[in-house]
C-alpha positions in Angstrom: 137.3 111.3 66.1 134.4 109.3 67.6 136.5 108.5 70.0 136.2 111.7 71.5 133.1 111.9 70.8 132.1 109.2 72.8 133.9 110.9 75.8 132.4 114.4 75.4 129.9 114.6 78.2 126.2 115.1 77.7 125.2 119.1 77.5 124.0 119.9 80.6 120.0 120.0 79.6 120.1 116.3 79.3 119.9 116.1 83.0 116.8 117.6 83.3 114.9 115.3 81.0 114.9 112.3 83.4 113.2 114.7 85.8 110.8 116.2 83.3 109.4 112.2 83.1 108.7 112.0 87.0 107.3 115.7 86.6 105.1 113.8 84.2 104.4 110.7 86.2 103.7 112.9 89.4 101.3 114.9 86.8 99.6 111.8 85.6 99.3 110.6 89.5 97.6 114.0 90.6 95.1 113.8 87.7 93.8 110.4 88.5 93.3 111.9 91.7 90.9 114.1 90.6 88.9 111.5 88.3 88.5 109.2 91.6 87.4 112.3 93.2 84.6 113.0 90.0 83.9 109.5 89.9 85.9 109.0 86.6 87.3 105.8 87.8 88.3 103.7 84.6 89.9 107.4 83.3 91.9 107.9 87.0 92.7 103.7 86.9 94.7 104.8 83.2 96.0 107.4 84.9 97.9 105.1 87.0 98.8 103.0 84.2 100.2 105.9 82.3 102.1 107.0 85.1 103.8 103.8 85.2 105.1 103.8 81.7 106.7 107.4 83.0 108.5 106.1 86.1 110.1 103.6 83.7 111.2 105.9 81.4 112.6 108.2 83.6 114.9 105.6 84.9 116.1 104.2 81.2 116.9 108.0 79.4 118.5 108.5 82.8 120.9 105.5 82.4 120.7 106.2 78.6 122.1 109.5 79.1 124.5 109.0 82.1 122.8 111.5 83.7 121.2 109.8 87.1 121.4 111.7 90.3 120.9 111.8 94.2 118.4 114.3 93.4 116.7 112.2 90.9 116.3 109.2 92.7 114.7 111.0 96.0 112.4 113.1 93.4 111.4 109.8 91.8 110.1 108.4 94.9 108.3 111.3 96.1 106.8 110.8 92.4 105.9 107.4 93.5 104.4 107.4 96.7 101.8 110.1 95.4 101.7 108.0 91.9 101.2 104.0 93.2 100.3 105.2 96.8 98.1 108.5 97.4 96.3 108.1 93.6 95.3 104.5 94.1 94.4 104.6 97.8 91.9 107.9 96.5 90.7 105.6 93.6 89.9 102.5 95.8 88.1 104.4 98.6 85.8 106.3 96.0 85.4 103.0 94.0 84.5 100.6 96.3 85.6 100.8 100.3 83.6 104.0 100.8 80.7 102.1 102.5 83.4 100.4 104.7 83.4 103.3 107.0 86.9 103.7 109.0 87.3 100.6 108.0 88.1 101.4 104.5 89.6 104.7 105.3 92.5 103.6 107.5 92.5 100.7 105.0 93.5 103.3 102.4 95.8 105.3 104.9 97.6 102.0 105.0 98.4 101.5 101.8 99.7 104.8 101.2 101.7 104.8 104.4 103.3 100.9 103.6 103.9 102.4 100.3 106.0 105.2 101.5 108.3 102.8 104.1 109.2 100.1 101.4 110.2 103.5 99.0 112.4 104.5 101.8 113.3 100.9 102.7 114.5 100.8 99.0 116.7 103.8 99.0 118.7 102.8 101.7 119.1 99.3 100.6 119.7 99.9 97.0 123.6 99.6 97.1 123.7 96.8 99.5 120.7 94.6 98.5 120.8 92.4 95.3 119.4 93.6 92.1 118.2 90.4 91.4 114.7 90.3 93.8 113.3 92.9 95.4 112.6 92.8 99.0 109.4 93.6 99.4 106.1 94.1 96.7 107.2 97.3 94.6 104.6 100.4 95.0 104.5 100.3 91.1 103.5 97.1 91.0 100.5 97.5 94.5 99.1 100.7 92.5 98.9 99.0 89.1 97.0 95.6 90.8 94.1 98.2 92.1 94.5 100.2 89.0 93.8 96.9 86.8 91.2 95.4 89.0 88.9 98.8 87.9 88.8 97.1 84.3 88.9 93.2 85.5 85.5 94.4 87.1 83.6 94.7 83.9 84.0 90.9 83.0 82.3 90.2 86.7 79.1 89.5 86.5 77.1 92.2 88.1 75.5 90.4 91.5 80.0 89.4 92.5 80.7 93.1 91.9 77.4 94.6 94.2 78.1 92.1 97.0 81.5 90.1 96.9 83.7 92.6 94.8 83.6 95.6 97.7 84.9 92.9 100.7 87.4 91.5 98.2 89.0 94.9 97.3 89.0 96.0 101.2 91.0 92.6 101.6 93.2 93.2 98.7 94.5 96.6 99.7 95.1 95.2 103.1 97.6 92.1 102.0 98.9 94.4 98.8 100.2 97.2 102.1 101.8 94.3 104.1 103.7 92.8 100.9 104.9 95.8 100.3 106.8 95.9 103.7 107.1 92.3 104.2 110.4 90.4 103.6 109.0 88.7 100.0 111.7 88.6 97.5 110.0 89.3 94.1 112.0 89.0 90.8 113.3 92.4 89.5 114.0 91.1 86.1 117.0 93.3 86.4 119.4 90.7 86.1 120.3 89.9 82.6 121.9 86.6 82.8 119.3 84.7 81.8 118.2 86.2 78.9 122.1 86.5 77.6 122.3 82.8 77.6 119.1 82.3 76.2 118.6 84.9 74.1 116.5 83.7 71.6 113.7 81.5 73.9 113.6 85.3 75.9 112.7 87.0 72.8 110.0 84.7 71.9 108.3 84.9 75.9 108.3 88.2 76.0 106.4 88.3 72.2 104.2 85.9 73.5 103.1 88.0 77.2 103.1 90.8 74.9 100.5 89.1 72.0 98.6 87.5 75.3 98.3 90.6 77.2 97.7 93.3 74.3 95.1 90.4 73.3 92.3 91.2 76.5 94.8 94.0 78.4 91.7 94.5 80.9 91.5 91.4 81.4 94.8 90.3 81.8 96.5 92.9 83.1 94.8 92.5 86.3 95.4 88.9 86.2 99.0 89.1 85.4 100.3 91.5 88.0 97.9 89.7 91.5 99.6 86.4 90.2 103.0 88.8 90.4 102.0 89.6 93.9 100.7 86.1 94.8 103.5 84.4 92.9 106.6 85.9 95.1 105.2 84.3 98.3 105.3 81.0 96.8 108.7 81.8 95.3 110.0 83.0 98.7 108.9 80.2 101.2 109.0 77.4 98.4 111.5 77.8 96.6 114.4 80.5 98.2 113.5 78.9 101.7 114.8 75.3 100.6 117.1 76.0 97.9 118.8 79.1 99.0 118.1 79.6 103.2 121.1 81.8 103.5 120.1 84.3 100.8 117.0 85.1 103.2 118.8 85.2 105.9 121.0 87.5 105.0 118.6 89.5 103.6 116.5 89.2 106.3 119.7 91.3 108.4 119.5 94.0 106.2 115.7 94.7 106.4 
């Protein structure tokens, strides 16, 4: 009997539920729109955040529930690019690069456009491409870095964040839009054969980034996801570049 339980399919509502999390991620990414636009920027920077923790879970309950589609994947990266690329973009300008002139406003424009060609770079590559790096910075992981740096501010001291912080940001959102489209292989932490053959030393890192980062999460966060970014360059031209040359190469083809 639960045999054929197991086989039954899922009742046809299930599928919407994966979709009903981007609807909520896409809501969550238009909302912090709005607080950039009222100056609410620590509220629209949490926005962000909380968008994030949707886009993930629309991907688990999907695979949870067997119940991924075409049609869910394209809507998820629509989701995305207004998410991790239209909300931060209108956060950063309002924040900071709004004195930048053009300058700050095609910087902006930039990130939102880089974000939407390494979506659709993904897409097509997903099936051919390795799940173990991803070509490329992610968009969640760009939008989260300016998202983060809104609460790293407050442990500035107040003359860096007047005079140094603005030029910094402008610079930031610049590299974070060319990682994004550049050929930088970051880990996906998709690939579970690591942690199967060390199970236990994976269960006690991940306790320990989880006590370090719920510890200061302002601080940290910010600090944890630019050494993500900064991290895969080293990783690429350091390490992949010496030990596996081909693997780029390859790669390198298909982008």
């Amino acid at each position: 009997m639960s045999e054929e339980r197991r086989k039954l399919p899922f009742h046809k509502g299930i599928y919407i539920l994966p979709n009903l999390m981007t609807t909520a991620s896409l809501c969550a990414g238009f909302m912090g729109m709005i607080m950039a636009m009222d100056g609410r920027f620590e509220m629209s920077a949490l926005a962000i955040l909380i968008s994030c923790v949707l886009d993930g879970l629309d991907g688990k309950i999907a695979r949870l529930t067997r119940s991924s589609s075409e049609f869910g994947v394209q809507y998820d990266s629509l989701a995305d690019v207004v998410a991790f690329g239209v909300t931060p973009a209108f956060l950063a300008y309002n924040w900071l690069l709004r004195d930048f002139g053009r300058l700050g406003l095609m910087a902006c424009f930039l990130f939102i456009a880089c974000g939407a060609l390494r979506l659709a770079r993904f897409n097509i590559q997903t099936k051919v491409v390795s799940k173990k790096h991803f070509i490329g910075l992610p968009i969640p992981a760009a939008g989260c870095t300016l998202a983060t740096l809104v609460y790293f501010a407050a442990y500035l001291p107040e003359s860096i964040v007047q005079t140094v912080l603005p030029s910094a940001t402008l610079i930031m959102v610049y590299g974070l839009s060319f990682l994004m489209v550049s050929k930088v292989r970051y880990a996906s932490f998709k690939d579970y054969g690591w942690f199967k053959a060390h199970p236990f030393g994976s269960m006690v890192t991940a306790i320990l980034l989880f006590v370090l980062i719920a510890s200061e999460p302002k601080l940290l966060g910010f600090l944890f996801l630019f050494g993500y970014a900064v991290f895969g360059i080293f990783y690429t031209f350091l390490v992949l570049a010496k030990k596996h040359p081909k693997l780029l190469r390859e790669h390198s083809e298909l982008s």
